[in-house]
N, CA, C and O atoms as CSV, one atom per row, in Angstrom:
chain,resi,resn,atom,element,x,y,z
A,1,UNK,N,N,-49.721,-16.420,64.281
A,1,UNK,CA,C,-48.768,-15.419,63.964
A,1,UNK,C,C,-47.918,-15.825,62.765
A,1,UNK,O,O,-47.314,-14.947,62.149
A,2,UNK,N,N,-47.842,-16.994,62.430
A,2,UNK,CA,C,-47.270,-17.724,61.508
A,2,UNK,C,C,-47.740,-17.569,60.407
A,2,UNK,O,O,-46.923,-17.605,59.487
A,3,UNK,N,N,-49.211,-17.338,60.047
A,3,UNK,CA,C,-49.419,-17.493,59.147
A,3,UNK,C,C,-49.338,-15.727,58.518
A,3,UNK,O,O,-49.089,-15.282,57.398
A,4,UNK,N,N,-49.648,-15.114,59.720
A,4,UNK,CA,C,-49.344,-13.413,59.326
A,4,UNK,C,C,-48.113,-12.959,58.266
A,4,UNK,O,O,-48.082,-12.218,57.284
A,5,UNK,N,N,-47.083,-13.810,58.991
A,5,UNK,CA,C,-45.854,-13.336,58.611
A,5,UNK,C,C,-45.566,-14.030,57.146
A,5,UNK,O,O,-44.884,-13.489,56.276
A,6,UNK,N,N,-46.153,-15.228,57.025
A,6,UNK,CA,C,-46.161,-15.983,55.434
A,6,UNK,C,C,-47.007,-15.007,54.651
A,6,UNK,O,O,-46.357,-14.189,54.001
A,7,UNK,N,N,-48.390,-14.919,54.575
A,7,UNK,CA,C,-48.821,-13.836,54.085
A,7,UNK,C,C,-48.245,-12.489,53.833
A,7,UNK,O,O,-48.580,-11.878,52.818
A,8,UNK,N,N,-47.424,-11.993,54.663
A,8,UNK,CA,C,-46.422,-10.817,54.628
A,8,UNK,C,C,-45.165,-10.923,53.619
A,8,UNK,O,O,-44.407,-10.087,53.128
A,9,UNK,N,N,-45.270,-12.160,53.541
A,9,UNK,CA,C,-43.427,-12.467,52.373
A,9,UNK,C,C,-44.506,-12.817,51.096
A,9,UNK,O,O,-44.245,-12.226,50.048
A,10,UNK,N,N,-45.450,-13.536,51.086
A,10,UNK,CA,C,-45.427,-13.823,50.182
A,10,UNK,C,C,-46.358,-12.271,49.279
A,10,UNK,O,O,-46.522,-12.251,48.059
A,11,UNK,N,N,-46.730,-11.385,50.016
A,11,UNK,CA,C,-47.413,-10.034,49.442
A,11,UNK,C,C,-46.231,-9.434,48.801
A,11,UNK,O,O,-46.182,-9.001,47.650
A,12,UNK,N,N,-45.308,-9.455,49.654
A,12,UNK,CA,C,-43.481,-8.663,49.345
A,12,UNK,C,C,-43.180,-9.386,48.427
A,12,UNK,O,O,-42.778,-8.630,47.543
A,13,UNK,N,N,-43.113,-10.673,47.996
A,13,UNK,CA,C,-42.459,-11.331,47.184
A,13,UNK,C,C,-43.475,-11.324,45.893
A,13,UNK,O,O,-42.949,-11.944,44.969
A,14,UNK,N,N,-44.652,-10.858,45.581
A,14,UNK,CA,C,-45.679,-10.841,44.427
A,14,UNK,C,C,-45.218,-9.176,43.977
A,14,UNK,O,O,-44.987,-8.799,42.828
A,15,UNK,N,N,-45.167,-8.387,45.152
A,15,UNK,CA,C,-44.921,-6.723,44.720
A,15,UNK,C,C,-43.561,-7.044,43.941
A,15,UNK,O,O,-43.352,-6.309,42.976
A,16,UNK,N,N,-42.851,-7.773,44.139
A,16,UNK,CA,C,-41.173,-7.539,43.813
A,16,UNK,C,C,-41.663,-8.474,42.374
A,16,UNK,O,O,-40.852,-8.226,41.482
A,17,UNK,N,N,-42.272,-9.033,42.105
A,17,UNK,CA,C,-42.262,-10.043,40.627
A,17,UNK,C,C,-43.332,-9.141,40.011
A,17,UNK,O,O,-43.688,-9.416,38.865
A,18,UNK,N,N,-43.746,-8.360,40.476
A,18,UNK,CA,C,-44.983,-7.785,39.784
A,18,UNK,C,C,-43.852,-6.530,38.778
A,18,UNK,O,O,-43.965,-6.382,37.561
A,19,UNK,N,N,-42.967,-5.869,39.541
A,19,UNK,CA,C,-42.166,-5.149,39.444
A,19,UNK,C,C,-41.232,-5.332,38.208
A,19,UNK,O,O,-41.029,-4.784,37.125
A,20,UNK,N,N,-40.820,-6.273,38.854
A,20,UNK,CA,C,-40.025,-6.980,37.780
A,20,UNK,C,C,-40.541,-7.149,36.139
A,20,UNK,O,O,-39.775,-6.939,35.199
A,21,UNK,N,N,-41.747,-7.501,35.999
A,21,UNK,CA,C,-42.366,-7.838,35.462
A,21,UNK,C,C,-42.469,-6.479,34.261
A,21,UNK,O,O,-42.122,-6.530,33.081
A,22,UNK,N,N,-42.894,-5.630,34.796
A,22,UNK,CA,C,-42.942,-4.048,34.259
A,22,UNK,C,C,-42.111,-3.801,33.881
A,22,UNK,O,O,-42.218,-3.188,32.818
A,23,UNK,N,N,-40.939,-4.005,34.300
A,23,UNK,CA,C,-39.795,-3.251,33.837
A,23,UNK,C,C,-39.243,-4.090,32.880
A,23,UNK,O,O,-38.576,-3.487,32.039
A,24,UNK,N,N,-39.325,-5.520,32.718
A,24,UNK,CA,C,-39.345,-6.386,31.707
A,24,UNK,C,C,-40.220,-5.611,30.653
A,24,UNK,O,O,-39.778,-4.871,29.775
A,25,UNK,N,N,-41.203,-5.836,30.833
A,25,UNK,CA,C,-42.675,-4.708,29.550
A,25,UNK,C,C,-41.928,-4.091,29.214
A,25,UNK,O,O,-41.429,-4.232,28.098
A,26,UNK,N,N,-41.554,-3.136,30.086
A,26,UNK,CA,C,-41.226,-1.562,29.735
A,26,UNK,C,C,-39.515,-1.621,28.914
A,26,UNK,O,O,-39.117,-0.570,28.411
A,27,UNK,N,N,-38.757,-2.675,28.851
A,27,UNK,CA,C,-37.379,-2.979,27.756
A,27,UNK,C,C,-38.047,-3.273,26.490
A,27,UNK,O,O,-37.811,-2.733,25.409
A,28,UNK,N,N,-39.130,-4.424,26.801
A,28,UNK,CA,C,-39.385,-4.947,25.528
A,28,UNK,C,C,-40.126,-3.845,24.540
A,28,UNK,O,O,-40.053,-3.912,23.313
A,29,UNK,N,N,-40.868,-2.793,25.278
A,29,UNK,CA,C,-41.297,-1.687,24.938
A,29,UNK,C,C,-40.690,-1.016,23.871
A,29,UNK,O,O,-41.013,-1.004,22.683
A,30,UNK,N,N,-39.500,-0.299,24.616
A,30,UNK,CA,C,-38.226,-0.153,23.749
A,30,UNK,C,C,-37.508,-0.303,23.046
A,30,UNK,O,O,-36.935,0.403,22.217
A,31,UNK,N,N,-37.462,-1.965,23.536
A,31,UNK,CA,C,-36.423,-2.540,22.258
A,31,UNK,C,C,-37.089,-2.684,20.557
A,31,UNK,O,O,-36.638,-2.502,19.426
A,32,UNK,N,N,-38.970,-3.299,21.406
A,32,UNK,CA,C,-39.272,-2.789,19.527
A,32,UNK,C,C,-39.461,-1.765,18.819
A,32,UNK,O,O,-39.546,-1.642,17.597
A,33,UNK,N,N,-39.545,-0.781,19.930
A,33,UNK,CA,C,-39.369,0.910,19.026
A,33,UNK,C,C,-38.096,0.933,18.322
A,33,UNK,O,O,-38.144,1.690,17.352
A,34,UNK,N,N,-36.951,0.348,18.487
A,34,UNK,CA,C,-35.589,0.719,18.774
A,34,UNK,C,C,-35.170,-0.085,17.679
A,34,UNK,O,O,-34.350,0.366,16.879
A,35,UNK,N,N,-35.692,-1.346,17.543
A,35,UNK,CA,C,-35.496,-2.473,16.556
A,35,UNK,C,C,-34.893,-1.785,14.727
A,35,UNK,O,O,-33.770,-1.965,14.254
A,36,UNK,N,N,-35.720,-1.242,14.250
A,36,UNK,CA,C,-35.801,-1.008,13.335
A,36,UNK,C,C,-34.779,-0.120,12.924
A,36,UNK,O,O,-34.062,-0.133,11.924
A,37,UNK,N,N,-34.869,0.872,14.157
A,37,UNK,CA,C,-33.206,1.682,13.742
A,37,UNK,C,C,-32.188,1.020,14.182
A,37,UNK,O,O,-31.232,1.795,14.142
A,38,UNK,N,N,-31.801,-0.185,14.659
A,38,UNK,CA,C,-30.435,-0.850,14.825
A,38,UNK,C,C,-30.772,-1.700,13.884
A,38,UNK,O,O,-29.834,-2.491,13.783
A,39,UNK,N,N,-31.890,-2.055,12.884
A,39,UNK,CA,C,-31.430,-2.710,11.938
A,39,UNK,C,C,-31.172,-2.056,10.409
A,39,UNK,O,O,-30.846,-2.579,9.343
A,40,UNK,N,N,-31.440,-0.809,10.760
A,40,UNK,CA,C,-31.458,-0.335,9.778
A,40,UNK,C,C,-29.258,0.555,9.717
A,40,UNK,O,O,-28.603,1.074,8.812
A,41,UNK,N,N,-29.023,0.308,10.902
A,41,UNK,CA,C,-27.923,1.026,11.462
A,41,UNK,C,C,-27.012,-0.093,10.744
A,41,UNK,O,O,-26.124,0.156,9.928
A,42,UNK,N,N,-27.368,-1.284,11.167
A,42,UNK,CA,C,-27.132,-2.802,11.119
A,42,UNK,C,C,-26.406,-2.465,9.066
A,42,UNK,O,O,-25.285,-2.476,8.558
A,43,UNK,N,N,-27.287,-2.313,8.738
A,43,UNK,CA,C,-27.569,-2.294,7.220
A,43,UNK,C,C,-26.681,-1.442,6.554
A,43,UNK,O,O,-26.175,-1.668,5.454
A,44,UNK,N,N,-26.524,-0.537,7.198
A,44,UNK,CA,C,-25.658,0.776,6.817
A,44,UNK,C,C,-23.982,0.206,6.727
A,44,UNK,O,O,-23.161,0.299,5.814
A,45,UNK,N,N,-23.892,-0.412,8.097
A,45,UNK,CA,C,-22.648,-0.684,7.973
A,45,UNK,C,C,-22.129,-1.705,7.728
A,45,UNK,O,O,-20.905,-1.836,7.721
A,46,UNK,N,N,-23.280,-3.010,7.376
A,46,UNK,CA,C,-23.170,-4.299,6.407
A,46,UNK,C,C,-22.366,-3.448,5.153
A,46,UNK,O,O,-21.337,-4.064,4.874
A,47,UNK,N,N,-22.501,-2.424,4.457
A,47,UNK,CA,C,-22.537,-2.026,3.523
A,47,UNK,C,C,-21.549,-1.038,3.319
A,47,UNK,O,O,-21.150,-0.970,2.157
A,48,UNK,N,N,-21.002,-0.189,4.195
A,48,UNK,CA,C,-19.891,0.261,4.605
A,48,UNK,C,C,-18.692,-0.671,5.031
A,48,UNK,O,O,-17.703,0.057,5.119
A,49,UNK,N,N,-18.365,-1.965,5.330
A,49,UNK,CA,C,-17.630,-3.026,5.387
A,49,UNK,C,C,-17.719,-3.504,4.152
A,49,UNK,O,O,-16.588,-3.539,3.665
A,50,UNK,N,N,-18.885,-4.060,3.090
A,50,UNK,CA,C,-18.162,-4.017,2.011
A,50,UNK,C,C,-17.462,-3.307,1.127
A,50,UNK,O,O,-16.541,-3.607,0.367
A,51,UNK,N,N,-18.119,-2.185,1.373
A,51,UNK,CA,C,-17.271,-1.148,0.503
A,51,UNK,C,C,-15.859,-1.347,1.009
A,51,UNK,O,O,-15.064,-1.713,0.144
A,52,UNK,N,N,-15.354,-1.174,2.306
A,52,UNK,CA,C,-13.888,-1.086,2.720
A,52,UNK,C,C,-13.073,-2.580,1.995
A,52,UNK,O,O,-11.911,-2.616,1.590
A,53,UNK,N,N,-14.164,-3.832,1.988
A,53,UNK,CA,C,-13.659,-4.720,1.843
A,53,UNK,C,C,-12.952,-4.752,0.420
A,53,UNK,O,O,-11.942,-5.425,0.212
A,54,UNK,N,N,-13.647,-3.866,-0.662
A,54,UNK,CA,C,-13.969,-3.937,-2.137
A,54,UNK,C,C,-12.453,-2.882,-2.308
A,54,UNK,O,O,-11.509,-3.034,-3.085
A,55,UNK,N,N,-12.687,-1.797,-1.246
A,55,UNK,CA,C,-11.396,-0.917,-1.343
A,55,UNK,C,C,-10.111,-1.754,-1.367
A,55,UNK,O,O,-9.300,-1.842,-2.288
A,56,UNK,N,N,-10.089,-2.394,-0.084
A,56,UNK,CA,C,-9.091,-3.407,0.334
A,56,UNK,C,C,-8.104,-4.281,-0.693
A,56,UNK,O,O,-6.917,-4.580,-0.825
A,57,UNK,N,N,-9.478,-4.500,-1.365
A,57,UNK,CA,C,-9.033,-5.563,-2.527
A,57,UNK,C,C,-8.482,-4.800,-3.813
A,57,UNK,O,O,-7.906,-5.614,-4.534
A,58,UNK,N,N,-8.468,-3.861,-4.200
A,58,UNK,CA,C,-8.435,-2.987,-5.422
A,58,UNK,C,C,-6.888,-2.078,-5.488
A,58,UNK,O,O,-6.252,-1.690,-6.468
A,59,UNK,N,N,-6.545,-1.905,-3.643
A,59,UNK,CA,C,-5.469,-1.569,-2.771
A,59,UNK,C,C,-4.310,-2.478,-3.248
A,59,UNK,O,O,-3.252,-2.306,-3.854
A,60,UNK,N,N,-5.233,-3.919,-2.498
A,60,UNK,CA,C,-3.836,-5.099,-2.797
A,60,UNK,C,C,-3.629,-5.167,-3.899
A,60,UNK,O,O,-2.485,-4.763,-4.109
A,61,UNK,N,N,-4.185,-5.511,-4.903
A,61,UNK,CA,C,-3.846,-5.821,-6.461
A,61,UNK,C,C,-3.195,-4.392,-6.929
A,61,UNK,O,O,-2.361,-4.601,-7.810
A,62,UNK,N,N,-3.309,-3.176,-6.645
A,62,UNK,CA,C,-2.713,-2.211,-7.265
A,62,UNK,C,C,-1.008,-2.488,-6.796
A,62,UNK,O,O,-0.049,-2.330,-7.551
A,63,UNK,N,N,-0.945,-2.922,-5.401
A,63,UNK,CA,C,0.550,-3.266,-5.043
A,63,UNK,C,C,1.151,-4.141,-5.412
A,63,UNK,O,O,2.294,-4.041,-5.857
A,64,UNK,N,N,0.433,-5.320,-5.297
A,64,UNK,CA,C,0.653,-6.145,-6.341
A,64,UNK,C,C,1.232,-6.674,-7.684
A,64,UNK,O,O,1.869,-7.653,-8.071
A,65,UNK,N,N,0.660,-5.471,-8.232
A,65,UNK,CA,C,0.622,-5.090,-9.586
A,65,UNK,C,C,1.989,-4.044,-9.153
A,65,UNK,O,O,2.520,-4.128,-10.261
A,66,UNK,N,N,2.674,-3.387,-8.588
A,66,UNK,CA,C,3.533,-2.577,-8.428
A,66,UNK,C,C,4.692,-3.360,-8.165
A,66,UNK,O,O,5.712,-3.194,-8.835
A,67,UNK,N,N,4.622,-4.226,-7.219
A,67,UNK,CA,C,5.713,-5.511,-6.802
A,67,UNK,C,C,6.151,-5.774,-7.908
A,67,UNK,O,O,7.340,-5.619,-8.186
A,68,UNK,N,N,5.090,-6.307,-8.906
A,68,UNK,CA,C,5.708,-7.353,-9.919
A,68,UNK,C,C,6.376,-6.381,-10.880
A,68,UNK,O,O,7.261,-6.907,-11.554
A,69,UNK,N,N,6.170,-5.132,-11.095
A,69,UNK,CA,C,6.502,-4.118,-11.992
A,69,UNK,C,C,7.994,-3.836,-11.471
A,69,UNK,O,O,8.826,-3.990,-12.365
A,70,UNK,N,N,8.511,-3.465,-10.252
A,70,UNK,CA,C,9.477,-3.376,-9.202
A,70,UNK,C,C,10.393,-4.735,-10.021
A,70,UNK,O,O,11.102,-4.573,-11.014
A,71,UNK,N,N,10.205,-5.779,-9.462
A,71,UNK,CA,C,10.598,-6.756,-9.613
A,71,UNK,C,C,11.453,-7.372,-10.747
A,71,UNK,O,O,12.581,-7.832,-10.574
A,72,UNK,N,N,10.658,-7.321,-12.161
A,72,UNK,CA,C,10.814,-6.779,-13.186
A,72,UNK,C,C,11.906,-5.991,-14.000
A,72,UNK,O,O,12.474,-6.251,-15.060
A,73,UNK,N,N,12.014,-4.721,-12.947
A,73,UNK,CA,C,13.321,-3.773,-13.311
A,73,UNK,C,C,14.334,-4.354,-12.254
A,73,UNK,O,O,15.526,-4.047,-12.263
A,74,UNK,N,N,13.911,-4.997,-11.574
A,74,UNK,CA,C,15.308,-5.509,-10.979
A,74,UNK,C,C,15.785,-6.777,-11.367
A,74,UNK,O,O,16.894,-7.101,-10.943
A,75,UNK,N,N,15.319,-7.363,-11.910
A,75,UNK,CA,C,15.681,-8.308,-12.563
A,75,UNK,C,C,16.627,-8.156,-13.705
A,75,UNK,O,O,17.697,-8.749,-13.840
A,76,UNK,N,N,15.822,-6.847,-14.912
A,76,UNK,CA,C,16.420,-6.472,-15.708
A,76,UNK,C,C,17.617,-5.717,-15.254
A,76,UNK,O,O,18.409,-5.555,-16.182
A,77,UNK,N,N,17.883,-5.364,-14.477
A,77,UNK,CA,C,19.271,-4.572,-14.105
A,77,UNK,C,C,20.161,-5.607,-13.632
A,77,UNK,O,O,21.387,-5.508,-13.576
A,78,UNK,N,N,19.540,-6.502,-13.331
A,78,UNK,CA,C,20.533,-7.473,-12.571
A,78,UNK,C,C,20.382,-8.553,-13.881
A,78,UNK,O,O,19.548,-9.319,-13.397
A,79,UNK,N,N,20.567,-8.891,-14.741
A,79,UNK,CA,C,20.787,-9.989,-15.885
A,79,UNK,C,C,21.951,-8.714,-17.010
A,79,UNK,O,O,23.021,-8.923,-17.583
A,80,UNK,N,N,21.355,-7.850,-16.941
A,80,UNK,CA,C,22.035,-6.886,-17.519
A,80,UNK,C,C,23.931,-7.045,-17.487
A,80,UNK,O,O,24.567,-6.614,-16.525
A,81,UNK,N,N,24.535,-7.642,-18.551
A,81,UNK,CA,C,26.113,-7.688,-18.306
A,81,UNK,C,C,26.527,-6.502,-18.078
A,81,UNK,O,O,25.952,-5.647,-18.753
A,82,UNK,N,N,27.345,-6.119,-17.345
A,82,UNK,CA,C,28.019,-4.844,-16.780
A,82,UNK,C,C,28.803,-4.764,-17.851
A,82,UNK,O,O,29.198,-5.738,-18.493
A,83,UNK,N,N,29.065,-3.564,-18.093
A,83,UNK,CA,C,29.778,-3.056,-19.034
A,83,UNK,C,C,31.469,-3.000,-18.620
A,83,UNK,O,O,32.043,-2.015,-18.158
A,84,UNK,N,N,31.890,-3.916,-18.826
A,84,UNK,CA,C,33.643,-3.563,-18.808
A,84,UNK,C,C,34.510,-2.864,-20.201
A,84,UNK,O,O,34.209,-3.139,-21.362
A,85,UNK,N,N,35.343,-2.160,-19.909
A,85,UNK,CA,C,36.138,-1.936,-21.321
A,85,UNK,C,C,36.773,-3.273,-21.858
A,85,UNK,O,O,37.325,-4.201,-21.267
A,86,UNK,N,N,36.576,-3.107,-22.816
A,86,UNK,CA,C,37.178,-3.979,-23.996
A,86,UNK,C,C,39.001,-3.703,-23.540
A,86,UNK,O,O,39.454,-2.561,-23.616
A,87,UNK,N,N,39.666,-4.580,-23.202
A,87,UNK,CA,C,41.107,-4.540,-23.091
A,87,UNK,C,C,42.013,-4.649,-24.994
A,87,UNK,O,O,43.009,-4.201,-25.561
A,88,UNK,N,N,40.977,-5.432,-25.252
A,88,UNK,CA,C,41.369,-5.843,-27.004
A,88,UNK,C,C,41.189,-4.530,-27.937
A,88,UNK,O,O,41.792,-4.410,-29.004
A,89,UNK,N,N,40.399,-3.669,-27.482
A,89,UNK,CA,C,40.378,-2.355,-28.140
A,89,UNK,C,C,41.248,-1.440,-27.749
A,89,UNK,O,O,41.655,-0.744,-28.679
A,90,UNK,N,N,41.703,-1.178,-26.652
A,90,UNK,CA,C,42.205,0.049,-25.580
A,90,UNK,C,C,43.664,-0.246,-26.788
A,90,UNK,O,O,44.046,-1.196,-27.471
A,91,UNK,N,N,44.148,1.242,-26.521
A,91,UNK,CA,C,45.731,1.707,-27.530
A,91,UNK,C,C,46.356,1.245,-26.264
A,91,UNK,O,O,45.779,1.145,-25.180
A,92,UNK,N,N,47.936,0.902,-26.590
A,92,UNK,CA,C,48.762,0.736,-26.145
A,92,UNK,C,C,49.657,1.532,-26.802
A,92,UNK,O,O,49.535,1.713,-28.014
A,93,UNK,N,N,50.573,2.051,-26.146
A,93,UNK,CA,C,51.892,2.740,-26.440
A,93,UNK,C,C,53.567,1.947,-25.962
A,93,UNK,O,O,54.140,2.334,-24.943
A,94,UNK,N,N,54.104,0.964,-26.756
A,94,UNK,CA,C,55.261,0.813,-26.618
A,94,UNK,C,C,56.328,1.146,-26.292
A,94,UNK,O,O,56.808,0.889,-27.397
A,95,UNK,N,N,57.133,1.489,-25.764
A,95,UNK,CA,C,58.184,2.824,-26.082
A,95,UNK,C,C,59.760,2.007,-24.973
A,95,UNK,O,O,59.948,1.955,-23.757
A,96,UNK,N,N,60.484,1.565,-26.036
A,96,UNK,CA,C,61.832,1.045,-25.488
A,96,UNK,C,C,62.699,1.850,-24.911
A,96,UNK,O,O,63.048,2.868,-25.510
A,97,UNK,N,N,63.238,1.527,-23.561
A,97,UNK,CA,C,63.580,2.363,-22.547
A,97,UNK,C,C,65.137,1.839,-22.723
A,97,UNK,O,O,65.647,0.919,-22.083
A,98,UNK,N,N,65.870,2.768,-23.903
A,98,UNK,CA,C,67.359,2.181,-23.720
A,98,UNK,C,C,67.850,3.184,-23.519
A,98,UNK,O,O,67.227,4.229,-23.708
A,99,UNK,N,N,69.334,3.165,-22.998
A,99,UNK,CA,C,69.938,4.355,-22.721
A,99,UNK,C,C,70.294,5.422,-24.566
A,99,UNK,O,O,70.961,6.442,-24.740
A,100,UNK,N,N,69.687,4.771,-25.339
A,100,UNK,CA,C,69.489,5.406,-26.326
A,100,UNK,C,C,68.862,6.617,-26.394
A,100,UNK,O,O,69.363,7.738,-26.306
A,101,UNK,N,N,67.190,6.150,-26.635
A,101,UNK,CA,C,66.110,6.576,-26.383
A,101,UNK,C,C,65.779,7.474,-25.036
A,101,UNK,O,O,64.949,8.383,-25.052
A,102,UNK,N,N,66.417,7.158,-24.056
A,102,UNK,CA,C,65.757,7.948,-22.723
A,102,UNK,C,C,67.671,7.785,-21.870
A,102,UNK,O,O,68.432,6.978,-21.337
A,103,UNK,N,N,67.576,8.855,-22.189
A,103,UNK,CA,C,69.333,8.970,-21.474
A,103,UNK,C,C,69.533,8.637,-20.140
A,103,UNK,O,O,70.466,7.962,-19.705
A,104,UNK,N,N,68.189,9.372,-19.203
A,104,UNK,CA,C,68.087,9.236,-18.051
A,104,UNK,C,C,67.732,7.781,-16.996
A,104,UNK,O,O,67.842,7.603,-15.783
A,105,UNK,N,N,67.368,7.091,-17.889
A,105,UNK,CA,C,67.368,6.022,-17.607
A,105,UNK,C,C,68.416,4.668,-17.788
A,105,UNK,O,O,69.250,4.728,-18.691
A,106,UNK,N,N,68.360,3.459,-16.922
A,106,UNK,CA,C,69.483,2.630,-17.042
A,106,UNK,C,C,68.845,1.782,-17.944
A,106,UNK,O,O,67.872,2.148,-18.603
A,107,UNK,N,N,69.511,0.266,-18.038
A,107,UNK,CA,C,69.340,-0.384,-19.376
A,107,UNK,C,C,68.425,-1.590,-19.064
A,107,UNK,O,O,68.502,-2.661,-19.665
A,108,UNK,N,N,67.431,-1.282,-17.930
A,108,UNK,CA,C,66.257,-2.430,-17.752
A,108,UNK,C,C,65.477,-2.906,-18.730
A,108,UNK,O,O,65.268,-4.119,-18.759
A,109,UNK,N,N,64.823,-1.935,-19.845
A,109,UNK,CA,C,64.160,-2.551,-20.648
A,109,UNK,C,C,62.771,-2.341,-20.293
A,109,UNK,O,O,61.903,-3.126,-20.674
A,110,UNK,N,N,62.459,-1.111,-19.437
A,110,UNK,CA,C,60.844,-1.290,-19.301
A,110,UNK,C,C,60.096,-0.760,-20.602
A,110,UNK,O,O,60.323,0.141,-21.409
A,111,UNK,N,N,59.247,-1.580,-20.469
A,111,UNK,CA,C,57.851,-1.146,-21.190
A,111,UNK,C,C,56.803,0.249,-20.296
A,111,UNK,O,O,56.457,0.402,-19.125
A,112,UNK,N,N,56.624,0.915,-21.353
A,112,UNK,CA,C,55.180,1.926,-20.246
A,112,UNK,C,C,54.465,1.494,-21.358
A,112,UNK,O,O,54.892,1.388,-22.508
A,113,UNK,N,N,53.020,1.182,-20.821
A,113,UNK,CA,C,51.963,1.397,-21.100
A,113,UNK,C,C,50.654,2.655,-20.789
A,113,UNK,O,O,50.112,2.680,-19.684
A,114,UNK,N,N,50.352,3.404,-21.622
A,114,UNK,CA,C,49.307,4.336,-21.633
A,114,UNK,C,C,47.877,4.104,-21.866
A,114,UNK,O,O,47.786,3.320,-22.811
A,115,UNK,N,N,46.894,4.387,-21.493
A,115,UNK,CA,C,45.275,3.952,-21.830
A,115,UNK,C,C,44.948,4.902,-21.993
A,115,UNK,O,O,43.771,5.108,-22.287
């Protein structure tokens, strides 16, 4: 009876590798039909990544190139001396504040100045 039942696993256990076996075939089947368009897919977008890469690069240097331009005018605005008035040019107006000259006033002596 022993040997029935070995014969019985080992028939079950040849159907199950036989199985296996097929359905192994039957990927590899596929995969070389299949091959050629994932390498050809493969190829497409080798080539679509450089392009982005080539974009990428053409991107940075244009900013780049914008930074340093930026940079540049700020520099020049900032070395740039600010313009103050000249105090050595500006008129002055004198005008002696005696009870002469300005009745309404007492005998301090101010100066006004006008700009």
């Amino acid at each position: 009876m022993e040997g029935v039942w070995m014969d019985k696993q080992r028939d079950i256990l040849i159907e199950r590798l036989e199985q296996q076996l097929k359905e192994r075939d039957q990927m590899i089947t596929e995969m070389a039909k299949s091959s050629p368009v994932t390498g050809d897919r493969i190829a497409a977008l080798e080539r679509e990544v450089k392009e982005l890469r080539e974009d990428m690069r053409g991107i940075l240097n244009e900013l780049l190139d914008q930074k340093a331009i930026i940079e540049e005018i700020q520099h020049k605005k900032s070395s740039t001396p600010k313009r103050y008035r000249d105090v050595r040019s500006a008129e002055y107006i004198v005008a002696e504040n005696t009870p002469e000259m300005n009745p309404e006033r007492d005998e301090k002596g101010e100066i006004i100045v006008a700009g």
